[in-house]
N, CA, C and O atoms as a GROMACS GRO file, in nm:
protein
  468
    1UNK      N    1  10.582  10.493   8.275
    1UNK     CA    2  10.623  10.361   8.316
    1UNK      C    3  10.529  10.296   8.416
    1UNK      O    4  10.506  10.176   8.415
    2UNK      N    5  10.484  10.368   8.488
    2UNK     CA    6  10.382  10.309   8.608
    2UNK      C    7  10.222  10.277   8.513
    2UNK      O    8  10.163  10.359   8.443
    3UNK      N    9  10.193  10.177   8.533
    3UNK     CA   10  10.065  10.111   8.465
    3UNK      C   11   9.958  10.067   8.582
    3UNK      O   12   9.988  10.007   8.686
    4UNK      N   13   9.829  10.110   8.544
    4UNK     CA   14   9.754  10.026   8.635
    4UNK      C   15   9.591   9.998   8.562
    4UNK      O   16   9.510  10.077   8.515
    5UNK      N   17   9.589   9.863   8.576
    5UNK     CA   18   9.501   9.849   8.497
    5UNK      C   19   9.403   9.784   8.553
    5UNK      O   20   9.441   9.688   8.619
    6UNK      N   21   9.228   9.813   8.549
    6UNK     CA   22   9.138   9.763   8.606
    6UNK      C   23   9.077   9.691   8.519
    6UNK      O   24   9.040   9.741   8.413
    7UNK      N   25   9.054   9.549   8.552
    7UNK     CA   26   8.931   9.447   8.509
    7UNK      C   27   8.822   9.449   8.542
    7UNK      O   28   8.852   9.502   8.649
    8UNK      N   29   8.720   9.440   8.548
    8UNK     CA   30   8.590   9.411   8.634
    8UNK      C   31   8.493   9.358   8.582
    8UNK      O   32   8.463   9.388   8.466
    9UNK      N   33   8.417   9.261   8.657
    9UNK     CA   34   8.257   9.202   8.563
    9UNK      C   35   8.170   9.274   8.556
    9UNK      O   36   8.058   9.229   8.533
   10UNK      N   37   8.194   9.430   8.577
   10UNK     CA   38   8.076   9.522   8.585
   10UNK      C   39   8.044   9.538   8.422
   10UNK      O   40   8.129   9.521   8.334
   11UNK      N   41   7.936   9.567   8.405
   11UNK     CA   42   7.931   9.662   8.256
   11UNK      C   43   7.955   9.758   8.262
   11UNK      O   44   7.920   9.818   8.364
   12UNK      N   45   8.033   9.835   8.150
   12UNK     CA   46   8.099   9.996   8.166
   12UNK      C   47   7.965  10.073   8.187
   12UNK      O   48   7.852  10.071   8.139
   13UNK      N   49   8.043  10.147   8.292
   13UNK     CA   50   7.973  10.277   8.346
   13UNK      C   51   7.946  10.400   8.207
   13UNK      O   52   8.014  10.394   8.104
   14UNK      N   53   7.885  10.459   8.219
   14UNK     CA   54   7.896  10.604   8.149
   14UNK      C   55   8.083  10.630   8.086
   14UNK      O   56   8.187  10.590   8.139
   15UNK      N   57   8.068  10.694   7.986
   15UNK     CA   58   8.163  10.685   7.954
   15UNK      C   59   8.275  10.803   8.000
   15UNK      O   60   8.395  10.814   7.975
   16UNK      N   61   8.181  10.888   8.080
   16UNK     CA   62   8.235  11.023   8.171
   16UNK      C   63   8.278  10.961   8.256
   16UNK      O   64   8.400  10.973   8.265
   17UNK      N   65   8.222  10.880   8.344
   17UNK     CA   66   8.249  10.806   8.414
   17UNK      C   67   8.378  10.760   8.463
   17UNK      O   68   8.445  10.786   8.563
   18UNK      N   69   8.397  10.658   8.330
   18UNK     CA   70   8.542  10.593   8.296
   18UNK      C   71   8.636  10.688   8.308
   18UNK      O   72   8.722  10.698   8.395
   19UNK      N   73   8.610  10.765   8.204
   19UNK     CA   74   8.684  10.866   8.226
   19UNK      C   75   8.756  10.950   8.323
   19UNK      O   76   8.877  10.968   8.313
   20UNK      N   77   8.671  11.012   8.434
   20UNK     CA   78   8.722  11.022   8.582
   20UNK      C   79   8.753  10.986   8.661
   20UNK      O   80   8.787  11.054   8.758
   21UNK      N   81   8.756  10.772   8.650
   21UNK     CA   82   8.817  10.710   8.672
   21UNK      C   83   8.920  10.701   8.671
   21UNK      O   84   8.973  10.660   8.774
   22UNK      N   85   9.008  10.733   8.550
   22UNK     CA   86   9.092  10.709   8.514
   22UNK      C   87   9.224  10.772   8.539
   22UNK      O   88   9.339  10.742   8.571
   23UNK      N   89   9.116  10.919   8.496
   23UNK     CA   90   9.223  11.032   8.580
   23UNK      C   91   9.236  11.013   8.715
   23UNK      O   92   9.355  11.017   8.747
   24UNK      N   93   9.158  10.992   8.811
   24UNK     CA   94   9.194  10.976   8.920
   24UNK      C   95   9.264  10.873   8.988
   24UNK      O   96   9.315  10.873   9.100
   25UNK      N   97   9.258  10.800   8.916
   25UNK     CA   98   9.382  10.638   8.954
   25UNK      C   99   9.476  10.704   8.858
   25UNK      O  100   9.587  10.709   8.912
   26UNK      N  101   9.478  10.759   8.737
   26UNK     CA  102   9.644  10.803   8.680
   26UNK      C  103   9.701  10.893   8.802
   26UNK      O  104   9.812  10.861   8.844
   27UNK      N  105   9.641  10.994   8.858
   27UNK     CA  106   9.666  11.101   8.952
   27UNK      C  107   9.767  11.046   9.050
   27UNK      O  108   9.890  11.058   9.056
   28UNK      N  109   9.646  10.959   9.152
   28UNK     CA  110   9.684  10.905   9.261
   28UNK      C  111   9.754  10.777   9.254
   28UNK      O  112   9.768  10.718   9.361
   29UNK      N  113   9.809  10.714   9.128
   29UNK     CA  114   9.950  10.671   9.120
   29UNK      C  115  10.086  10.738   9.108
   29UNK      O  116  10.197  10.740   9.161
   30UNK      N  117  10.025  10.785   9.020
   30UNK     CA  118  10.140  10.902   9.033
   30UNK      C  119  10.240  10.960   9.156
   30UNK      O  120  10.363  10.972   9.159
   31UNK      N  121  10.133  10.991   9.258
   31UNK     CA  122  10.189  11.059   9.395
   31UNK      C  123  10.214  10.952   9.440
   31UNK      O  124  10.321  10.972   9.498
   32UNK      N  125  10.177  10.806   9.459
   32UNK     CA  126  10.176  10.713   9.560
   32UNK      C  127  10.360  10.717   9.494
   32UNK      O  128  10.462  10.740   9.560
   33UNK      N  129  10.351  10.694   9.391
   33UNK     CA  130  10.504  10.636   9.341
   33UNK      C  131  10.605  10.726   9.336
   33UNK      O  132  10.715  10.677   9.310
   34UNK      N  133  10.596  10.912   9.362
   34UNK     CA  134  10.646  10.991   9.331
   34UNK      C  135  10.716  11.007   9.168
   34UNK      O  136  10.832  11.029   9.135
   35UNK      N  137  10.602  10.989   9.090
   35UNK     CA  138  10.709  10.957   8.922
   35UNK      C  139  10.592  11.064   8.848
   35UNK      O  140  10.472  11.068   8.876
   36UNK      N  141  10.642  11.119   8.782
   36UNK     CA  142  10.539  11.207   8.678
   36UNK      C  143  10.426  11.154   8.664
   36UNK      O  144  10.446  11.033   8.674
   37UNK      N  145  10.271  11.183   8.639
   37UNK     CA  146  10.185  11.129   8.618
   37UNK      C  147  10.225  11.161   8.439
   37UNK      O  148  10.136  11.177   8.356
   38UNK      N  149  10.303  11.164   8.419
   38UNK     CA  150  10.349  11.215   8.254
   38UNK      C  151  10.348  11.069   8.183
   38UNK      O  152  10.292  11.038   8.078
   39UNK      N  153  10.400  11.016   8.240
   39UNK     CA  154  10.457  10.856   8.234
   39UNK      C  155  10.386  10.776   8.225
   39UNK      O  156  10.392  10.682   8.145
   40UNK      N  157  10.261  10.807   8.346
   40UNK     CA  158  10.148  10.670   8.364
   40UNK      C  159  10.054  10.652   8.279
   40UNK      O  160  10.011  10.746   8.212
   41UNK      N  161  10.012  10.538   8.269
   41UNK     CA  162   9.911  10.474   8.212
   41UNK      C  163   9.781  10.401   8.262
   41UNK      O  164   9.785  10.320   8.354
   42UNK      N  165   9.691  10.428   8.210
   42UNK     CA  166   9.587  10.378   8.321
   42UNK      C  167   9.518  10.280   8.169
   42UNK      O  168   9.554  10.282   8.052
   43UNK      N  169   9.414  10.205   8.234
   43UNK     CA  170   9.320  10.097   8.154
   43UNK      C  171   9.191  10.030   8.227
   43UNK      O  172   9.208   9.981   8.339
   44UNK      N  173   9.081  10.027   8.176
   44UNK     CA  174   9.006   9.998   8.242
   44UNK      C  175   8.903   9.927   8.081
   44UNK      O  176   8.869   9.964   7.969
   45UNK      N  177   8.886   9.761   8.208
   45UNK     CA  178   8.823   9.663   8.075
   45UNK      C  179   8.727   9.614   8.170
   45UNK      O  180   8.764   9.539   8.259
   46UNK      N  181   8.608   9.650   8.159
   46UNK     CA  182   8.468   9.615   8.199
   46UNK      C  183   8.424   9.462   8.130
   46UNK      O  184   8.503   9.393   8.065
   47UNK      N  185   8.320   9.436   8.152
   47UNK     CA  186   8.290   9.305   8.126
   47UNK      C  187   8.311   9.164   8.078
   47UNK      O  188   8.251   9.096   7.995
   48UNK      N  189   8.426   9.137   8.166
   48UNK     CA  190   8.545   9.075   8.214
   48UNK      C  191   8.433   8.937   8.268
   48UNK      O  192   8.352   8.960   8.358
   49UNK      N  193   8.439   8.808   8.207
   49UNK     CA  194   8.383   8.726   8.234
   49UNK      C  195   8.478   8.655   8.368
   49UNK      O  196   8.585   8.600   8.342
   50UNK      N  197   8.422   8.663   8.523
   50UNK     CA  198   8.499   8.651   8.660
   50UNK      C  199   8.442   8.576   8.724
   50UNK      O  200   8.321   8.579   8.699
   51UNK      N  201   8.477   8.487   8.819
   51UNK     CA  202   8.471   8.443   8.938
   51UNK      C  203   8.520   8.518   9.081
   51UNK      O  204   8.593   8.615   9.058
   52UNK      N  205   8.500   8.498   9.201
   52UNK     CA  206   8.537   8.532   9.303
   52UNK      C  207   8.481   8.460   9.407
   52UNK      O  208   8.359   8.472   9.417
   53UNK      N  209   8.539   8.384   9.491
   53UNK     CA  210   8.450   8.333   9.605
   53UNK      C  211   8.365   8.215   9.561
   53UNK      O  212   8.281   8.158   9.631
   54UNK      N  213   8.406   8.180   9.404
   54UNK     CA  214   8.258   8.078   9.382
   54UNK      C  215   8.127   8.152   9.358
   54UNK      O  216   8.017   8.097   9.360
   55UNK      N  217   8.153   8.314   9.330
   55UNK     CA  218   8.054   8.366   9.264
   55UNK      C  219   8.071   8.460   9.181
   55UNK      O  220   8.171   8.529   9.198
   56UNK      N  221   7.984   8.491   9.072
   56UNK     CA  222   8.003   8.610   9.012
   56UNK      C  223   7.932   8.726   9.069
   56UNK      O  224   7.911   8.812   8.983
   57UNK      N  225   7.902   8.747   9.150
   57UNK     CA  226   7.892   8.868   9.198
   57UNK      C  227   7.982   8.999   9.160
   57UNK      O  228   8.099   8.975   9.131
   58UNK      N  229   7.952   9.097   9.157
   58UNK     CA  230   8.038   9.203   9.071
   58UNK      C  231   8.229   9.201   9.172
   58UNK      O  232   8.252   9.183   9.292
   59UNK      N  233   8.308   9.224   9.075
   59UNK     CA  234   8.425   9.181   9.137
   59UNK      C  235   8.539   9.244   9.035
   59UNK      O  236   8.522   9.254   8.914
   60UNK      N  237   8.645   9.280   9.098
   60UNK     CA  238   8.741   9.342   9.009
   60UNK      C  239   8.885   9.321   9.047
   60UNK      O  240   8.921   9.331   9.165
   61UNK      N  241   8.973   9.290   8.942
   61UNK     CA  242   9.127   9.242   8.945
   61UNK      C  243   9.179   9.384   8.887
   61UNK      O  244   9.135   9.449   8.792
   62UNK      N  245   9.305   9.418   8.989
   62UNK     CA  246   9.381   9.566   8.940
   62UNK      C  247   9.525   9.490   8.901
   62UNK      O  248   9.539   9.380   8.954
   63UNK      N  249   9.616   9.528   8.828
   63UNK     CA  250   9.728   9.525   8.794
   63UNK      C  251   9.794   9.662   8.817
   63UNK      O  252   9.767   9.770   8.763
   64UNK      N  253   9.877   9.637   8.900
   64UNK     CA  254   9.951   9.775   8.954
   64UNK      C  255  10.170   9.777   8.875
   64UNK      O  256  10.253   9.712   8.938
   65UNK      N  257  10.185   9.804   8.831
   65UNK     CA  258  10.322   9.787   8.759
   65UNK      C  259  10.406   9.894   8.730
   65UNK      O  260  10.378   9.998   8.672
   66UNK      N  261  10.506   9.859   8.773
   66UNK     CA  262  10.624  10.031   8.818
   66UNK      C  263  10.734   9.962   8.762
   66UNK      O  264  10.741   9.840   8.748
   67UNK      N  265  10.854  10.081   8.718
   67UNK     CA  266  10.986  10.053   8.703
   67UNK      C  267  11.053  10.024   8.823
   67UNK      O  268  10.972  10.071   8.904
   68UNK      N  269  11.130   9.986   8.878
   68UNK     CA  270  11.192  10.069   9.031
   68UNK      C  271  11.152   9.984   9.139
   68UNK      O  272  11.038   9.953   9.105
   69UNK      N  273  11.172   9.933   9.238
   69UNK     CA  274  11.103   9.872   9.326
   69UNK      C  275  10.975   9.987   9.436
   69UNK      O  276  10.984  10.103   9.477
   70UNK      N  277  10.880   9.892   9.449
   70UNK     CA  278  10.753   9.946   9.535
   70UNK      C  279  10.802   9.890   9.663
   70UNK      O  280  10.868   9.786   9.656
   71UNK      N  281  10.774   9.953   9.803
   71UNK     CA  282  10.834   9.920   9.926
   71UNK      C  283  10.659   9.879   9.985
   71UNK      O  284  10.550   9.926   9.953
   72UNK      N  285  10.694   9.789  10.068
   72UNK     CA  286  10.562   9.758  10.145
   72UNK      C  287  10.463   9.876  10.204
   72UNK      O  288  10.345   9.905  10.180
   73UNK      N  289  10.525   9.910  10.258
   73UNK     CA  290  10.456  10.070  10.266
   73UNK      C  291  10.350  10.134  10.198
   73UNK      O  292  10.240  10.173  10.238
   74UNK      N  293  10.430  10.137  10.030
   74UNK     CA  294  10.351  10.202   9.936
   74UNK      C  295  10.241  10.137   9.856
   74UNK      O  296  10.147  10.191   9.798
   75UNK      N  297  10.279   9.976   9.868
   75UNK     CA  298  10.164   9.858   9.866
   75UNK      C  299  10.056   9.883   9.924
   75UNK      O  300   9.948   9.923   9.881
   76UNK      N  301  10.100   9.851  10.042
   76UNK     CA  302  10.015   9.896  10.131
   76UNK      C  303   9.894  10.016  10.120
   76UNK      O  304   9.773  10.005  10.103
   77UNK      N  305   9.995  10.150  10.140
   77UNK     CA  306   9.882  10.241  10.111
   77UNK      C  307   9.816  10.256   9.976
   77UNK      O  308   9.726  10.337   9.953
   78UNK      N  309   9.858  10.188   9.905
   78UNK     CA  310   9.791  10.230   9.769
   78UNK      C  311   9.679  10.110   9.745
   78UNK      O  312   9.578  10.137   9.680
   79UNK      N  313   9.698   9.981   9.798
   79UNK     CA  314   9.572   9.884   9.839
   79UNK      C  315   9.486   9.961   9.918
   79UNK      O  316   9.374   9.931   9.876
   80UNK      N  317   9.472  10.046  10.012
   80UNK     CA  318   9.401  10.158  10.088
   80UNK      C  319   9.298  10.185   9.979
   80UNK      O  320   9.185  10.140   9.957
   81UNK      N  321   9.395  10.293   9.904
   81UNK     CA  322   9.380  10.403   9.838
   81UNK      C  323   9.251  10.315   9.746
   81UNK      O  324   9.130  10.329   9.764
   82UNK      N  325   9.325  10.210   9.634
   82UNK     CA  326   9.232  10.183   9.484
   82UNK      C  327   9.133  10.143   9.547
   82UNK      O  328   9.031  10.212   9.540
   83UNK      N  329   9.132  10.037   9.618
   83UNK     CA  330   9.003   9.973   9.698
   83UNK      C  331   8.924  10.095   9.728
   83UNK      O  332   8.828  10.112   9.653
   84UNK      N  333   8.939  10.161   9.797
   84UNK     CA  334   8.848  10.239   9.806
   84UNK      C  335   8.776  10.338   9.728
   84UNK      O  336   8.663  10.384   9.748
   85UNK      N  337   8.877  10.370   9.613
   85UNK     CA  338   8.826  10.427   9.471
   85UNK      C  339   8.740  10.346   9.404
   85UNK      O  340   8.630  10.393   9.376
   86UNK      N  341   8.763  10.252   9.378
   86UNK     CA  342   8.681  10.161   9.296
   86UNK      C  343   8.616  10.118   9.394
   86UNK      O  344   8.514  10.124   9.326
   87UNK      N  345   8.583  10.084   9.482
   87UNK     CA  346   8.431  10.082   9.562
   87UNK      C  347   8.375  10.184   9.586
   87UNK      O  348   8.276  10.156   9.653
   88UNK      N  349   8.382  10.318   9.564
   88UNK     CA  350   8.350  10.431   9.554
   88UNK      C  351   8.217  10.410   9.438
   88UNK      O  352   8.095  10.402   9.424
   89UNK      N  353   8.386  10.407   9.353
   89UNK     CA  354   8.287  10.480   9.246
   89UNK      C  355   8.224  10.338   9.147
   89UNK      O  356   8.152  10.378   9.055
   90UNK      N  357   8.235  10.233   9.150
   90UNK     CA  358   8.207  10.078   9.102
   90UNK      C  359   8.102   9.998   9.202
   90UNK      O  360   8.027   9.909   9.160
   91UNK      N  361   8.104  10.032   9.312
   91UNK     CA  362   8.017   9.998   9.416
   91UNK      C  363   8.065   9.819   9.414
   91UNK      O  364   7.975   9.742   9.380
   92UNK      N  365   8.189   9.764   9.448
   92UNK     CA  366   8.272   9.644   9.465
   92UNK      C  367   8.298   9.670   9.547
   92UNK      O  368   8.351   9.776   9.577
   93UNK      N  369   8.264   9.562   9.632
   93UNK     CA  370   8.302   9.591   9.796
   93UNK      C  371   8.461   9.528   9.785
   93UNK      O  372   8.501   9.416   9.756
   94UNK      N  373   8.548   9.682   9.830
   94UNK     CA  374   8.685   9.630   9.905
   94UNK      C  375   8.700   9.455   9.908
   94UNK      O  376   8.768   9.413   9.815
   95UNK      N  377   8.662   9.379   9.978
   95UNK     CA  378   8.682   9.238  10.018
   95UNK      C  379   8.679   9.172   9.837
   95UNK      O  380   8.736   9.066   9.816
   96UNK      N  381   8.613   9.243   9.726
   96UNK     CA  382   8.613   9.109   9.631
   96UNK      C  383   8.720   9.207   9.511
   96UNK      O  384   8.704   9.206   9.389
   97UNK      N  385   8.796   9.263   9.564
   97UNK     CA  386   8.932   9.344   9.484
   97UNK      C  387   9.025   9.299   9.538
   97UNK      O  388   9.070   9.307   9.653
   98UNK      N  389   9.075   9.215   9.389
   98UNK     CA  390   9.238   9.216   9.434
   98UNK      C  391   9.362   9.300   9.332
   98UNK      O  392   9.360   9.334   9.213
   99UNK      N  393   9.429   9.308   9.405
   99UNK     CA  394   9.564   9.416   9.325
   99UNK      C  395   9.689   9.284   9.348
   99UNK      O  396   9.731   9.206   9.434
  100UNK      N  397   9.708   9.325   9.210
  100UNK     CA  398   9.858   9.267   9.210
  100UNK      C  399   9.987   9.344   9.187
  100UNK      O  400  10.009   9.406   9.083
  101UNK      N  401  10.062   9.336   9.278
  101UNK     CA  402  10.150   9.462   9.199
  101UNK      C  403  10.344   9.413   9.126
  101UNK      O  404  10.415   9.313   9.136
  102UNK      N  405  10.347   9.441   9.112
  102UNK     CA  406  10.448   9.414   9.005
  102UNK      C  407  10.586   9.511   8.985
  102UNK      O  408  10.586   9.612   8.913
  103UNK      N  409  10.656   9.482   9.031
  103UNK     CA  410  10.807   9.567   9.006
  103UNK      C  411  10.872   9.519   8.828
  103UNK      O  412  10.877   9.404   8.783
  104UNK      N  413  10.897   9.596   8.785
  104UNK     CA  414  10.973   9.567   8.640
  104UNK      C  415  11.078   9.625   8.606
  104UNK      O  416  11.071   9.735   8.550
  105UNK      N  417  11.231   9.547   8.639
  105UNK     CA  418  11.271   9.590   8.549
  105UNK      C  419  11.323   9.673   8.479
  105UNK      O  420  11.293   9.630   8.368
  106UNK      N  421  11.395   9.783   8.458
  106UNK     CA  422  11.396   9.918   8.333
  106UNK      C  423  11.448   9.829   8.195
  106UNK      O  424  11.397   9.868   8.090
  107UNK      N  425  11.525   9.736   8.187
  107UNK     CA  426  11.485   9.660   8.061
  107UNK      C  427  11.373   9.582   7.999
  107UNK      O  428  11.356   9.532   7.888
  108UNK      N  429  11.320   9.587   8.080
  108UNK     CA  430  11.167   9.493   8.046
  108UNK      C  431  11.097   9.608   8.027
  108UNK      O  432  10.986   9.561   8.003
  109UNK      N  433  11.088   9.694   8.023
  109UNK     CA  434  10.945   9.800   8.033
  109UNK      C  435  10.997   9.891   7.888
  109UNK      O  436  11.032  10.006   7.915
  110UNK      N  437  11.004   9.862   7.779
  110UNK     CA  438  11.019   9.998   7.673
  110UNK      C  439  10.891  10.109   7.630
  110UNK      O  440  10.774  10.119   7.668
  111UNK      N  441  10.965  10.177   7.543
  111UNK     CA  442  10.889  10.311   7.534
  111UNK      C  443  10.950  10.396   7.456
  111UNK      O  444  11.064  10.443   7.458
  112UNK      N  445  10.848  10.413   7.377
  112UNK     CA  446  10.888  10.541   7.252
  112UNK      C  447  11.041  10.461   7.208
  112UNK      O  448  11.146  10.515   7.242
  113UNK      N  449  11.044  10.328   7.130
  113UNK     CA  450  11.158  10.281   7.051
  113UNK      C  451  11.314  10.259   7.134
  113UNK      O  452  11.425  10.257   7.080
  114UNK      N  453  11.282  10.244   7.286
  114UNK     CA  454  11.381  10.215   7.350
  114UNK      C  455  11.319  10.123   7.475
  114UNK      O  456  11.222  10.053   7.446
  115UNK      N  457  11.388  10.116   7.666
  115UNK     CA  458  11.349  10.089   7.730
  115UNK      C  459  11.399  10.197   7.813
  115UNK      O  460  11.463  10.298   7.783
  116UNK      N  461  11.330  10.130   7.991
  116UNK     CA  462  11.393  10.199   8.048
  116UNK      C  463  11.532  10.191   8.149
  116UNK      O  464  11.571  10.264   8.241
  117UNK      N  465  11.602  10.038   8.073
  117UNK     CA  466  11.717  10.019   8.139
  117UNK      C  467  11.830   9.984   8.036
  117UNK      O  468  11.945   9.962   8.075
   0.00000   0.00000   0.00000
C-alpha cells in the first residue's frame, strides 16, 4: 500500500543503479511507516521534462502515498531521510526536491481484486 515514486530530469543512471535505489527507498519506507516492506512499491521515471526555480537544472518531484494517516513527525523525518538519498545518490541538491505526501483512504487504494477499506 505505501507507494513512492521518483521523477527527475536526470537521465537514468546505470541500471544497477536504479535498482539500489529502489530497494533502498522500498526499505526505508517501509520502517519510516512501520508496514511490511511486502506491500510497498517503489518507481522511478528519469527524464522527466522539469522546471524548478525558472530552471532546468537537474531537479526531482517524489510522491510519497500510504493507507492510514502519516503524522508530522514521520513527514518530517522521512523529508530528512529521501532528500538525502536522492542527493546522495542523484547528486540533486536537497533545496530542488520536493515530496508530496499523500494519506489514502483504504477504499481508494485496491489490490489484488479488492481494496484496502
Amino acid at each position: 500500500m505505501p507507494l513512492i515514486k521518483v521523477q527527475t530530469s536526470l537521465a537514468a543512471p546505470d541500471p544497477s543503479e536504479v535498482e539500489a535505489l529502489l530497494k533502498s527507498l522500498s526499505a526505508s519506507l517501509a520502517k519510516h511507516l512501520s508496514k511490511p516492506e511486502s506491500y510497498v512499491m517503489t518507481a522511478f521515471e528519469p527524464d522527466v521534462a522539469m522546471t524548478f526555480a525558472g530552471t532546468v537544472d537537474p531537479v526531482c518531484y517524489v510522491e510519497i502515498k500510504s493507507v492510514g494517516g502519516m503524522s508530522s513527525a514521520q513527514t518530517k523525518a522521512m523529508s530528512q531521510d529521501f532528500c538525502h538519498q536522492l542527493s546522495q545518490t542523484l547528486a540533486v541538491p536537497a533545496n530542488r526536491i520536493y515530496i508530496e505526501f499523500a494519506d489514502a483512504k483504504g477504499a481508494m487504494w485496491g489490490w489484488n481484486g479488492s481494496t484496502f477499506g
